[in-house]
N, C-alpha and C positions, 0 to 999 in steps of 0.2 A: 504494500500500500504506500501513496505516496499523497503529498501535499502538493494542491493542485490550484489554481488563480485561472478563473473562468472569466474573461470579458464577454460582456451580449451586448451586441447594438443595435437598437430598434428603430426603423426608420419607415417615414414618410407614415406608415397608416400600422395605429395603433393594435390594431384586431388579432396582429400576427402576435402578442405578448400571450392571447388567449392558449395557442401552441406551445408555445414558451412554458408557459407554468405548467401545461402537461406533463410535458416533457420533464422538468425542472420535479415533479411529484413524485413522478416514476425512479427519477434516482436521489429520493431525500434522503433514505437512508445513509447516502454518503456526503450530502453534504449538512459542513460547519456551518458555516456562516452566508449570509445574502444582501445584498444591498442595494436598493434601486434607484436612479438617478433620475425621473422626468425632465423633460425641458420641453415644454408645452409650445414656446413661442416658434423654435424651430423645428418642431416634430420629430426629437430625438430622444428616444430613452434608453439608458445603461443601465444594466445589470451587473454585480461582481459577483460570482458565485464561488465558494473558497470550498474543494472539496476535500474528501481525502479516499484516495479509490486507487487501484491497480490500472494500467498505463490501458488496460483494455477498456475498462469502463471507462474512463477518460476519455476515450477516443470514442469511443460508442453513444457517448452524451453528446460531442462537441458536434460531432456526422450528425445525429437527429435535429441539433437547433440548426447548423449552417446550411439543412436543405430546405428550410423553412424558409418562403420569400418574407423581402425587406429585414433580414437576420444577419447580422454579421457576429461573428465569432472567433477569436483568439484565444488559445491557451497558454501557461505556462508552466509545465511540468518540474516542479523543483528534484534535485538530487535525494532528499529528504527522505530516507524509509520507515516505514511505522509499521 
């Protein structure tokens, strides 16, 4: 298992967050912590999602949000094993 830093960026039409949090349900058991950013004026919302999961589930969350339209997604997989 490892410690994982999840960016989500939500753009232009909100509706696509509805998928997002499915998603984001299905693998709570692995995540820490969460934090969401709105910015209303330019249609843009952040998510941080801090997990801790094996580099597979990692990979398996990040595929399910970044096929989602208006979804962008970065991770960043730390050396850190738990």
């Amino acid at each position: 298992m490892r410690i994982a830093v999840i960016g989500i960026v939500i753009e232009k039409d909100r509706s696509a967050s509805v998928a997002v949090n499915e998603i984001l349900s299905q693998y709570g058991d692995y995540i820490i912590g969460r934090m969401g950013i709105p910015n209303h004026e330019s249609d843009v919302y952040v998510i941080s999602v801090i997990v801790k999961a094996s580099n597979e589930i990692i990979s398996a969350m990040t595929g399910k949000l970044g096929r989602i339209q208006n979804v962008n997604v970065k991770s960043a997989v730390t050396n850190v094993e738990i």
